[in-house]
N, C-alpha and C positions, 0 to 999 in steps of 0.2 A: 949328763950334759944339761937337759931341760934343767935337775933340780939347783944347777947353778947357775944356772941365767937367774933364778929366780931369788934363790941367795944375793945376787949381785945387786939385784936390780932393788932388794929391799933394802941392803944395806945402805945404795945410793940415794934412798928416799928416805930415812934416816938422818944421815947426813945432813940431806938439805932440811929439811925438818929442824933440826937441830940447827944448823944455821940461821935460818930461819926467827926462830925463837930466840935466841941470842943477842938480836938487832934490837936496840934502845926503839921506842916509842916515836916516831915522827909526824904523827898526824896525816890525814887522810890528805894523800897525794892526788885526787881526783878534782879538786875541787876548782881548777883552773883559772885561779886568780878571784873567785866569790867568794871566799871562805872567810871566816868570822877575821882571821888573823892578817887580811891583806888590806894593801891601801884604798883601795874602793870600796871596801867596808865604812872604813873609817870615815869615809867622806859622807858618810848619811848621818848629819845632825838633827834628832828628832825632835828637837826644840825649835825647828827652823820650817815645822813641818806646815804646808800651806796648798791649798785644794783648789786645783784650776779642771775646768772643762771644755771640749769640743770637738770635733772632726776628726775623726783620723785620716790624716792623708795618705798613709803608708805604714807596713807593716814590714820588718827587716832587719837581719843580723846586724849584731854591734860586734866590736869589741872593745870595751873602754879602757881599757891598757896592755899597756905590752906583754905578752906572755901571760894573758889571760885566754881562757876559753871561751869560743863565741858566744855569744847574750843576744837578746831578742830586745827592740825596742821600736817605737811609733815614732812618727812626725806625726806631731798634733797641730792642729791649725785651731788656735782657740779666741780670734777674731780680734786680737792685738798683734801677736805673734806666731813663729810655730814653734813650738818645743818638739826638743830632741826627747826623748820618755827613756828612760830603761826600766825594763820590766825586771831580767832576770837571764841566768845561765838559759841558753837554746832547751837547755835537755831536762831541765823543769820546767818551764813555761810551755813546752809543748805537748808536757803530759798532764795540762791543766782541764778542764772541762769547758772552763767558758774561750771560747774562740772570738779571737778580736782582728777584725779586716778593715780593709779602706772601707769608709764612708761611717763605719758605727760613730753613735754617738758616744763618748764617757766622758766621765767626772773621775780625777786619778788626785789622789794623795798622795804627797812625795815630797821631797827637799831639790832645790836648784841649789846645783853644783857645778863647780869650773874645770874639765877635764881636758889637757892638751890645748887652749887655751879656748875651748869651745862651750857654752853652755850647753846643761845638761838635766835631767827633772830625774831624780832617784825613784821611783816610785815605789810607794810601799801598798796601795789597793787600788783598785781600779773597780768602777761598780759602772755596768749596763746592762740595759734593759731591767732593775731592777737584782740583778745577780753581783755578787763580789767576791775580786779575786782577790787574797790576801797576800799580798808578799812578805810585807814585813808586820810585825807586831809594835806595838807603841812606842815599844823602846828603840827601833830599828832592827832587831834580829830577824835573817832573812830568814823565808821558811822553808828555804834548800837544805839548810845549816840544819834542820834532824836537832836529833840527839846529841852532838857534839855541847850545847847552848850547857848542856849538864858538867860537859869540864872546861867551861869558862866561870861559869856560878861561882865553884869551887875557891 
């Protein structure tokens, strides 16, 4: 009896196994609306890229579109306006080292963008106290996007 449970139980994992491996290539389902391939990507023109400073008034989950995964971003009060900032997905920005709270000063690099008819500051670095946070690289690729950046090159 044990050695057919045990039989069963591998043929059943087999199986899925095999099913498994059979499924066409979909791209990484985690990435909750940040991913290279969605419309808030596309909305960071790095030709448009332009560097403001000041206050943070507040630190706070975003989500800048629908059936995206929550994102982290600042009200910045930068002594004309306040901008709305997005940093980035919640679950990168929070395993980042440098910690950003009300009142820090920063200088953030980014593109101002129009999202639900609200503006918006994409940010691609953020530098205080002398420290900087990288989000995106020059071109705009975000630096959650890993490895993936290798099959878009392609």
């Amino acid at each position: 009896m044990k050695k057919l449970k045990v039989i069963s139980f591998v043929v059943v994992l087999l199986t899925v196994a095999a099913m498994a491996a059979a499924q066409p290539w979909q791209g990484w389902k985690g990435s909750g609306g940040w991913g290279l391939g969605g419309g808030y990507n596309r909305m960071y023109d790095p030709s448009k890229a332009e560097t403001v400073s000041g206050e943070v008034a507040s630190v706070e989950q975003i989500t800048p579109m629908r059936k995206m995964g929550t994102g982290i971003g600042l009200k910045l009060n930068t002594g004309k306006e306040t901008l709305l900032v997005h940093l980035g997905p919640q679950w990168y920005i929070e395993r980042q080292d440098m910690k950003i709270k009300a009142g820090d000063k920063v200088e953030v690099k980014g593109v101002k963008a129009v999202r639900m008819g609200r503006d918006v500051f994409i940010a691609a670095e953020v530098k205080k106290d002398g420290e900087i946070l990288k989000l995106r690289d020059d071109a705009g690729f975000p630096a959650w996007a890993g490895c993936s950046r290798l099959r878009q090159d392609k």
